[in-house]
SEPA-316941 format. One record per atom (N, C-alpha, C): residue number from 1; atom name; x, y, z; residue in three letters. Coordinates in Angstrom, 1 decimal. Example, Ala and Ser with C-alpha at 12.3 -4.5 7.8 and 13.67 -1.06 7.14 Angstrom:
! residues 2
@num=1, atome=N, c1=13.2, c2=-5.7, c3=7.8, residu=ALA $
@num=1, atome=CA, c1=12.3, c2=-4.5, c3=7.8, residu=ALA $
@num=1, atome=C, c1=13.2, c2=-3.3, c3=7.8, residu=ALA $
@num=2, atome=N, c1=12.8, c2=-2.2, c3=7.1, residu=SER $
@num=2, atome=CA, c1=13.7, c2=-1.1, c3=7.1, residu=SER $
@num=2, atome=C, c1=12.9, c2=0.0, c3=7.9, residu=SER $
END
This chain:
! residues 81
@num=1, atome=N, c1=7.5, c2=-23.8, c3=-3.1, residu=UNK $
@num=1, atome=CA, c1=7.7, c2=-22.4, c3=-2.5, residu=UNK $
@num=1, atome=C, c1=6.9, c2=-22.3, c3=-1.2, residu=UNK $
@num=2, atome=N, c1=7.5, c2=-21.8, c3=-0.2, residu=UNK $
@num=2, atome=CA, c1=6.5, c2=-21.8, c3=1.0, residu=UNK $
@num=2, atome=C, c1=6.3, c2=-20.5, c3=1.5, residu=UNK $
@num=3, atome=N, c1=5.1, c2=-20.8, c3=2.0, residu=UNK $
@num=3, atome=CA, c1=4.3, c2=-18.9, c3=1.9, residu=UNK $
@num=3, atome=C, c1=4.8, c2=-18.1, c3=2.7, residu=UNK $
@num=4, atome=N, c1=4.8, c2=-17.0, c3=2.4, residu=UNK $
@num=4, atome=CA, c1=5.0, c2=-15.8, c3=3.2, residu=UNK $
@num=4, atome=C, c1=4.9, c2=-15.7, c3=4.7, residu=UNK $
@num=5, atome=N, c1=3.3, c2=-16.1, c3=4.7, residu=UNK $
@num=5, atome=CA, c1=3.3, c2=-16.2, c3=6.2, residu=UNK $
@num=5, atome=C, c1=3.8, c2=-16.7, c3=7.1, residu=UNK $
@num=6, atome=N, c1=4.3, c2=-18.0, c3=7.0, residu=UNK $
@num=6, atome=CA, c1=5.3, c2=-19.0, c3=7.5, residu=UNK $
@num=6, atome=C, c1=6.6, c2=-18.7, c3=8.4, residu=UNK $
@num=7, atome=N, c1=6.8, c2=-17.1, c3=7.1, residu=UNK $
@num=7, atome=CA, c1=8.4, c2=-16.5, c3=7.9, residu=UNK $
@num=7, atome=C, c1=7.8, c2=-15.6, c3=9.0, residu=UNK $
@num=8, atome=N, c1=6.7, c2=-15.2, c3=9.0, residu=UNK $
@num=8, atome=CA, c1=6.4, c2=-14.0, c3=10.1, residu=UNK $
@num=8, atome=C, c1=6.5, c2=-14.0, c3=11.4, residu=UNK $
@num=9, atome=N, c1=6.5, c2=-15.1, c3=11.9, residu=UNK $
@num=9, atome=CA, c1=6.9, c2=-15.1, c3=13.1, residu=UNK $
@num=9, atome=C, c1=9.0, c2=-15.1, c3=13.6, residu=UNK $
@num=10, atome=N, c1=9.1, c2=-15.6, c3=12.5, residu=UNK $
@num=10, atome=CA, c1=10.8, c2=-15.3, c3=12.4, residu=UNK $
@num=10, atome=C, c1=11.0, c2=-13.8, c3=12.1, residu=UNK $
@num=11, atome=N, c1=10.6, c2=-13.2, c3=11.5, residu=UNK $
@num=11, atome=CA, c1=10.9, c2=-11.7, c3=11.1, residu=UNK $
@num=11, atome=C, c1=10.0, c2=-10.9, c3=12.2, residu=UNK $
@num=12, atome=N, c1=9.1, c2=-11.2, c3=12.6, residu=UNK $
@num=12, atome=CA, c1=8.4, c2=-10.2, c3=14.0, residu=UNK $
@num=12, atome=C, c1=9.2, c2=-10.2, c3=14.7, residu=UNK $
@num=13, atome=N, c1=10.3, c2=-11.8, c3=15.3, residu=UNK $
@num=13, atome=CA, c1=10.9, c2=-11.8, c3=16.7, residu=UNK $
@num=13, atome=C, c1=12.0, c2=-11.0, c3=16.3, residu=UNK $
@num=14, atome=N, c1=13.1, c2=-11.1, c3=15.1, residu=UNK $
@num=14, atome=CA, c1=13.9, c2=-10.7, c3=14.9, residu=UNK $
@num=14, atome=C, c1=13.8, c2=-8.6, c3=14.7, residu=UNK $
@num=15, atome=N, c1=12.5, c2=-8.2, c3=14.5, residu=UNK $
@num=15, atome=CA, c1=12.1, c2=-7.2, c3=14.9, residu=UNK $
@num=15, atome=C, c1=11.8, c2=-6.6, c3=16.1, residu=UNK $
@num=16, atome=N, c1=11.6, c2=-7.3, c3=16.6, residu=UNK $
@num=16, atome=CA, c1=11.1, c2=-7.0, c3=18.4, residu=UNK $
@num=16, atome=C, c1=12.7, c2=-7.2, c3=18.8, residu=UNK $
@num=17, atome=N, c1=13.8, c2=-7.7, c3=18.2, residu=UNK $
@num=17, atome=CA, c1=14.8, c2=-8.2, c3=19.0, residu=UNK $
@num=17, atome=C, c1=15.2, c2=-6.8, c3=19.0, residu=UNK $
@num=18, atome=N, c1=15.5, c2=-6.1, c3=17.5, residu=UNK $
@num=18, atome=CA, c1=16.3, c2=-4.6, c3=18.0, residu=UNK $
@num=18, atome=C, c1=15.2, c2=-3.7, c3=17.7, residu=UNK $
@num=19, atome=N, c1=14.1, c2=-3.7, c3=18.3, residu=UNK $
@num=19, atome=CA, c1=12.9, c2=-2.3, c3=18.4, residu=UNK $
@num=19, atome=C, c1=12.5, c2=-1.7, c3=17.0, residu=UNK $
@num=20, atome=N, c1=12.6, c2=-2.8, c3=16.2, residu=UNK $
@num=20, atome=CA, c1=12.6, c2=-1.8, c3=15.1, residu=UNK $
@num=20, atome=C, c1=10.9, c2=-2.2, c3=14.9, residu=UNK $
@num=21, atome=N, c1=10.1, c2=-2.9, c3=15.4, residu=UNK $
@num=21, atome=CA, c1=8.8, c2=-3.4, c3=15.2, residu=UNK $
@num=21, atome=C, c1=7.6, c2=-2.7, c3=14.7, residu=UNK $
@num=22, atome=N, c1=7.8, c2=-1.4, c3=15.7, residu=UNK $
@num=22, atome=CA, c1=6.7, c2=-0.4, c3=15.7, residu=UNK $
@num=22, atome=C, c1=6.5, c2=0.4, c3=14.3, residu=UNK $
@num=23, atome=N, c1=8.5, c2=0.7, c3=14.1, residu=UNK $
@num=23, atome=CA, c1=8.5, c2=1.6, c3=13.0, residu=UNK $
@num=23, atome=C, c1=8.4, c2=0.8, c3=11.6, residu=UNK $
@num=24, atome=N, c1=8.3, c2=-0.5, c3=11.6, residu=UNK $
@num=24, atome=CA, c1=8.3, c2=-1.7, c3=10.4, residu=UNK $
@num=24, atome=C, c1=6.6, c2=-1.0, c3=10.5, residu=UNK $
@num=25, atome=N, c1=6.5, c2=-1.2, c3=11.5, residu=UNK $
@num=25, atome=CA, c1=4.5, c2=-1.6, c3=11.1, residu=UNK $
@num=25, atome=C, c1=4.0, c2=-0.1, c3=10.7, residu=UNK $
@num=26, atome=N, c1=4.3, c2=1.1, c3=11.4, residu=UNK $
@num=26, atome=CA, c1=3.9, c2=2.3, c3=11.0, residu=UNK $
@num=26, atome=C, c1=4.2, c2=2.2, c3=9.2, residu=UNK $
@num=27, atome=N, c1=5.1, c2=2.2, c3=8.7, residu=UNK $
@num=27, atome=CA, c1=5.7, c2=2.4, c3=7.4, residu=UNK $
@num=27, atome=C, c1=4.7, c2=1.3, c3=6.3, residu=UNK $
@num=28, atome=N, c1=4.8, c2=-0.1, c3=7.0, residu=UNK $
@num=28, atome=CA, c1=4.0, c2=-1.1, c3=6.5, residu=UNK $
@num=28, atome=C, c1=2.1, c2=-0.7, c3=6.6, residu=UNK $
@num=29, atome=N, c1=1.7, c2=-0.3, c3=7.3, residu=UNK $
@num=29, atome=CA, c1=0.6, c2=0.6, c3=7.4, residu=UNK $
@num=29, atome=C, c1=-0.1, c2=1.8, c3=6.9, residu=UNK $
@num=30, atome=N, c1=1.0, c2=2.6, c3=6.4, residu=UNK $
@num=30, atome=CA, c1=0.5, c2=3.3, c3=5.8, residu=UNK $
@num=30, atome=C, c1=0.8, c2=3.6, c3=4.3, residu=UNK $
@num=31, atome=N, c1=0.9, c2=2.1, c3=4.0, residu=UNK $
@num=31, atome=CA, c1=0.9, c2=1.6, c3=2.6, residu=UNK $
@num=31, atome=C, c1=2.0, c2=2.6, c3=1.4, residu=UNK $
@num=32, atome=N, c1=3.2, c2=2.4, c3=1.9, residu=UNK $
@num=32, atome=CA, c1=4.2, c2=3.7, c3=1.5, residu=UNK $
@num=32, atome=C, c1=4.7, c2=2.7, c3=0.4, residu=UNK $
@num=33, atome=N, c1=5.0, c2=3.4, c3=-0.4, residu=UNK $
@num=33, atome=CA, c1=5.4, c2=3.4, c3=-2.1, residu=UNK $
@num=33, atome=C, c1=6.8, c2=2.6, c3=-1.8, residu=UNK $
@num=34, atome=N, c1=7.4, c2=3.2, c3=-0.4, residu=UNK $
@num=34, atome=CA, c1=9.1, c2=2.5, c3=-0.8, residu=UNK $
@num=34, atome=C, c1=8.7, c2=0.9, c3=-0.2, residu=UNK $
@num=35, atome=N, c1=7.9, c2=0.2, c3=0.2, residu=UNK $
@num=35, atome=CA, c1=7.4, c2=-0.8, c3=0.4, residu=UNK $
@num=35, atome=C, c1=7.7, c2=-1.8, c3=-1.4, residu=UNK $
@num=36, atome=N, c1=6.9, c2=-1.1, c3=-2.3, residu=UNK $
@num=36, atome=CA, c1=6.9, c2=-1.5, c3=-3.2, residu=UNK $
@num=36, atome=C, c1=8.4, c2=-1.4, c3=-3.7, residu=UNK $
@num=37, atome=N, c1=8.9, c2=-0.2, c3=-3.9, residu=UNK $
@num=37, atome=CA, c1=10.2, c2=-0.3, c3=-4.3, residu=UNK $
@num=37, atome=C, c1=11.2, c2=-1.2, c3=-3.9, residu=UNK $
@num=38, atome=N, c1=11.3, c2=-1.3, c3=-2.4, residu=UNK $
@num=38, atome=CA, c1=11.5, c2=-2.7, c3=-1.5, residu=UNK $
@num=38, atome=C, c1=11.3, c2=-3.9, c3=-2.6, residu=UNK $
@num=39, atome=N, c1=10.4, c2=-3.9, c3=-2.8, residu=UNK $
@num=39, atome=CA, c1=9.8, c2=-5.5, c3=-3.5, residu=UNK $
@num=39, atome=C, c1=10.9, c2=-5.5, c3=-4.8, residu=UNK $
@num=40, atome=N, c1=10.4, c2=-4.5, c3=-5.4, residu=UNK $
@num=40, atome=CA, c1=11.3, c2=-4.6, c3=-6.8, residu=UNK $
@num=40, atome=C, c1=12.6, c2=-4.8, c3=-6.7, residu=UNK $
@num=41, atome=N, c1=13.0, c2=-4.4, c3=-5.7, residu=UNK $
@num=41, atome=CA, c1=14.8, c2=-4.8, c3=-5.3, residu=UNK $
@num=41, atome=C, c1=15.2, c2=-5.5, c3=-4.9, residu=UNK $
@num=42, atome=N, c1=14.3, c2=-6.2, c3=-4.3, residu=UNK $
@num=42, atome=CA, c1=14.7, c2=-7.6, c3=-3.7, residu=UNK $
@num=42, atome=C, c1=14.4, c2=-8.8, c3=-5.0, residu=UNK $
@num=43, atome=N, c1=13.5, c2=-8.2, c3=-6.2, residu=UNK $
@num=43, atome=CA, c1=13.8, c2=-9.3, c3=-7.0, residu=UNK $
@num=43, atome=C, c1=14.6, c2=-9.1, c3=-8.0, residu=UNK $
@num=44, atome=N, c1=15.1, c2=-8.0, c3=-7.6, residu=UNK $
@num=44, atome=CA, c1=16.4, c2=-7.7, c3=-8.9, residu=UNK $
@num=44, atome=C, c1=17.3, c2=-8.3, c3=-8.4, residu=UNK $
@num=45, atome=N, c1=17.3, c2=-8.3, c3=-7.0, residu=UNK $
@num=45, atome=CA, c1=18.8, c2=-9.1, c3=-6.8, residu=UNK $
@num=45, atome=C, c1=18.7, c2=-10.6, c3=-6.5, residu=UNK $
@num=46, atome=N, c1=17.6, c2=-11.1, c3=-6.7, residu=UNK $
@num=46, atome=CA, c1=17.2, c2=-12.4, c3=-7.1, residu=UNK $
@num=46, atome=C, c1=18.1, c2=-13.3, c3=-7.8, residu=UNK $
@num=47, atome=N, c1=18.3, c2=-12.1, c3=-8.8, residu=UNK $
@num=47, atome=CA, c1=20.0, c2=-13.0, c3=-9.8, residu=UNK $
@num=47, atome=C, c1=20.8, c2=-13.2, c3=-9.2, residu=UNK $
@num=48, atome=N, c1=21.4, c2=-12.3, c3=-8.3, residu=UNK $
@num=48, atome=CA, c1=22.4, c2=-12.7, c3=-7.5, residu=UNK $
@num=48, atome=C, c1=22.3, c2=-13.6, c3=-6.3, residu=UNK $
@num=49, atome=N, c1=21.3, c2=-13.2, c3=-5.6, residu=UNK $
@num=49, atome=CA, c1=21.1, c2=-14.3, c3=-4.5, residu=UNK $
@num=49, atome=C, c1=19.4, c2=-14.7, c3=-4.2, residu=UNK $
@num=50, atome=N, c1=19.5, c2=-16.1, c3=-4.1, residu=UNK $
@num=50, atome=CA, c1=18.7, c2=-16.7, c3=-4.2, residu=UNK $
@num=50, atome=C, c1=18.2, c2=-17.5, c3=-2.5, residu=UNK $
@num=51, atome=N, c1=16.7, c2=-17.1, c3=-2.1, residu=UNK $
@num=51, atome=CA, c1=16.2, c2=-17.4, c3=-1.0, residu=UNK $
@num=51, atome=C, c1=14.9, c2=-17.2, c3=-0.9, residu=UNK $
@num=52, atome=N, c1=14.5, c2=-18.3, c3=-0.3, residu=UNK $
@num=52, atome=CA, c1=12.6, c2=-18.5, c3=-0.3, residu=UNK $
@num=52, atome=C, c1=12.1, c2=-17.4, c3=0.5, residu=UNK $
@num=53, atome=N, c1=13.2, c2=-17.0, c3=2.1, residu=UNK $
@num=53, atome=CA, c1=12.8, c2=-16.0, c3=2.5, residu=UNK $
@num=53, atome=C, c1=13.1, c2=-14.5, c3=2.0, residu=UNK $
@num=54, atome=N, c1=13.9, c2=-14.1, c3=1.2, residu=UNK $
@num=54, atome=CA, c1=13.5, c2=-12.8, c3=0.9, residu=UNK $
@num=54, atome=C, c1=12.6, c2=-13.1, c3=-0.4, residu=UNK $
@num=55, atome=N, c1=12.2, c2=-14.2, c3=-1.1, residu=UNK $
@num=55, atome=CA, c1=11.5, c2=-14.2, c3=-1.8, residu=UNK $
@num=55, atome=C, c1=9.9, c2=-13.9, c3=-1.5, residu=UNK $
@num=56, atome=N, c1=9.9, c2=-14.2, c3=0.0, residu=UNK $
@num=56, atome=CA, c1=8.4, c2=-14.5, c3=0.5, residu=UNK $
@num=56, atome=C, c1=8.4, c2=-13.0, c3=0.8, residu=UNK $
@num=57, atome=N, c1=9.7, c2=-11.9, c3=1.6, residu=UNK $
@num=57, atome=CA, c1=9.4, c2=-10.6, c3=2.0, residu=UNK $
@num=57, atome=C, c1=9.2, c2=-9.8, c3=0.6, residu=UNK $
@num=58, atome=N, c1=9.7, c2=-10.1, c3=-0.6, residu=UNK $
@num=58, atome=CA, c1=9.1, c2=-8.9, c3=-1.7, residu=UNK $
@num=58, atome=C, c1=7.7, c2=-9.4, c3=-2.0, residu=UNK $
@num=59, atome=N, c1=7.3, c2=-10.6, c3=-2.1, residu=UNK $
@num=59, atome=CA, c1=5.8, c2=-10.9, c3=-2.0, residu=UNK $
@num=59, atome=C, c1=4.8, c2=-10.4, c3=-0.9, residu=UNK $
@num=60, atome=N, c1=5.5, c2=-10.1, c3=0.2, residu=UNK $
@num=60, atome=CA, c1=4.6, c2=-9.5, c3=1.3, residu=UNK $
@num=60, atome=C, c1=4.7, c2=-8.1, c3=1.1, residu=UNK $
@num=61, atome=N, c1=5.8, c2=-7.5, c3=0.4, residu=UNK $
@num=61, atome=CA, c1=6.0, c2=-6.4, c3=0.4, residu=UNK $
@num=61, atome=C, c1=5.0, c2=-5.3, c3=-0.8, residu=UNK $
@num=62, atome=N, c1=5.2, c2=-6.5, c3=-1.8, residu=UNK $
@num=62, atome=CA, c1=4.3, c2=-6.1, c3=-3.1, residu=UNK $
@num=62, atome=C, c1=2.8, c2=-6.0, c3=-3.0, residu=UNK $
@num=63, atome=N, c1=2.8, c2=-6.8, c3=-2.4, residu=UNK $
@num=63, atome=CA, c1=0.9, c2=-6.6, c3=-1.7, residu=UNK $
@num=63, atome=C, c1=0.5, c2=-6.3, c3=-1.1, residu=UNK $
@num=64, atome=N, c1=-0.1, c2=-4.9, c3=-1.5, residu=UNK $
@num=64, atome=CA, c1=-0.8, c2=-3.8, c3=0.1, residu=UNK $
@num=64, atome=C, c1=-1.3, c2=-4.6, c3=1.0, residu=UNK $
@num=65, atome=N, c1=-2.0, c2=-5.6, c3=1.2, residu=UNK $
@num=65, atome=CA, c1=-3.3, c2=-5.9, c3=2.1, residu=UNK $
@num=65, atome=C, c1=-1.9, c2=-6.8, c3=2.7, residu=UNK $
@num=66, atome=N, c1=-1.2, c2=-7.8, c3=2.2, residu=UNK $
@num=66, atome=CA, c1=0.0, c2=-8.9, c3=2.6, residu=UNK $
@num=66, atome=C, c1=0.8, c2=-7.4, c3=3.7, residu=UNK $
@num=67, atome=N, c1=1.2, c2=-6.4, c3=3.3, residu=UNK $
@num=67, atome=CA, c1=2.2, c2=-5.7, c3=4.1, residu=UNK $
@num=67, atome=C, c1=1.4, c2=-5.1, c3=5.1, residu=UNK $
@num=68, atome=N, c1=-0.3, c2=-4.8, c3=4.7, residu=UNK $
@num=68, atome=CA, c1=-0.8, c2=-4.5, c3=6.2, residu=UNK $
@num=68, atome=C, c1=-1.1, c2=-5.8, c3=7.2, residu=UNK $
@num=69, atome=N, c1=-1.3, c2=-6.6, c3=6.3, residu=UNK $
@num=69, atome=CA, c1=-1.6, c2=-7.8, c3=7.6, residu=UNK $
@num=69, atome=C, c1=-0.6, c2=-8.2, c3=8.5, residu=UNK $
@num=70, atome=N, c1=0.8, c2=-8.0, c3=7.9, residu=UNK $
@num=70, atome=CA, c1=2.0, c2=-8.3, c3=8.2, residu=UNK $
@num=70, atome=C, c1=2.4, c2=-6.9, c3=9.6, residu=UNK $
@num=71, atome=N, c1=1.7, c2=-5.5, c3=9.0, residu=UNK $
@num=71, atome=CA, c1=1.7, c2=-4.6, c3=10.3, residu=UNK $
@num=71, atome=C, c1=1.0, c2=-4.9, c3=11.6, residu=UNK $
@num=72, atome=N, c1=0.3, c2=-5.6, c3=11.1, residu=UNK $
@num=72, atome=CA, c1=-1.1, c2=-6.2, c3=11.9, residu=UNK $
@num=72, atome=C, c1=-0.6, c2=-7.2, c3=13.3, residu=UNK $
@num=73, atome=N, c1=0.2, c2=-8.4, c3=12.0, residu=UNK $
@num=73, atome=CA, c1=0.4, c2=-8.8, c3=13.1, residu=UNK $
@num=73, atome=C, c1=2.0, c2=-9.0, c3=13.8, residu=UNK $
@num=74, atome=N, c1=2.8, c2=-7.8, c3=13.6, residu=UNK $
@num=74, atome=CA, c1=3.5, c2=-7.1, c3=14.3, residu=UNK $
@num=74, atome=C, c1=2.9, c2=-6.1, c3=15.4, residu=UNK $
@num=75, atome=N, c1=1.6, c2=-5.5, c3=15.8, residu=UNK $
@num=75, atome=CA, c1=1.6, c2=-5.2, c3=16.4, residu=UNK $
@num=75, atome=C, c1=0.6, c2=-6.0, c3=17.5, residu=UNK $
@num=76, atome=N, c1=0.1, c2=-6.5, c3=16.5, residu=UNK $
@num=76, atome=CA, c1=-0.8, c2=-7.6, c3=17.5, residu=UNK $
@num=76, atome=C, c1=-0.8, c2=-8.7, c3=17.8, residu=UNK $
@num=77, atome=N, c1=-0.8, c2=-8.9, c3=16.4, residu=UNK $
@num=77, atome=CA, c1=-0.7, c2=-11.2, c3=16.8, residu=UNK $
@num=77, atome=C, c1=0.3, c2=-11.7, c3=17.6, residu=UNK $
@num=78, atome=N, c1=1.4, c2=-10.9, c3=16.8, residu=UNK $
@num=78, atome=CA, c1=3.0, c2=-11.6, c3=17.6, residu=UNK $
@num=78, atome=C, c1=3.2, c2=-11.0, c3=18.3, residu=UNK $
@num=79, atome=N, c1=2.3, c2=-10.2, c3=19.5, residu=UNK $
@num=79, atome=CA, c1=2.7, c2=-10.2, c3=21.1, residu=UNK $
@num=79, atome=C, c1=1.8, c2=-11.0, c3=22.0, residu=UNK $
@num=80, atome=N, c1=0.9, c2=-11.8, c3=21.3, residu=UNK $
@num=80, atome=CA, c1=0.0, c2=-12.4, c3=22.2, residu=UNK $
@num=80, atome=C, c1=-1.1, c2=-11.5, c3=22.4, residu=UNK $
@num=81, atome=N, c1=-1.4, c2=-10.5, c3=22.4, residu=UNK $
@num=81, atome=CA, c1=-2.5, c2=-9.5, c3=22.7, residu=UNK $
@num=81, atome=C, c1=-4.1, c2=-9.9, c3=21.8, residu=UNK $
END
């Protein structure tokens, strides 16, 4: 299994590609419940389809501190700043 963090720089650029960055990280920040619900759906559909990377996003998604670090570095790490 390969970790979560691995994908983040794939899913930041792919965020920054259509603007959606700022509003991932506000929502990811302020530790919102549909984050979690997020997670539970992605492994319900687990049966159906199978992937390391949406496996690694309900894992980032399920854990507060994983979905803030992940706001974190959406707004910070992965611009160079």
């Amino acid at each position: 299994m390969i970790a979560s963090r691995e994908f983040w720089p794939r899913w930041a650029e792919s965020l920054r590609r259509y603007q959606l960055h700022d509003l991932v990280a506000s929502f990811l920040e302020a530790g919102s419940p549909l984050a979690l619900l997020g997670a539970q759906a992605i492994y319900f559909s687990g049966g159906f389809i199978k992937s390391d990377q949406l496996t690694a996003l309900a894992e980032t998604l399920e854990e507060e501190s994983e979905a803030r670090a992940f706001a974190s570095f959406l707004v910070h790490d992965g611009t160079g700043q």
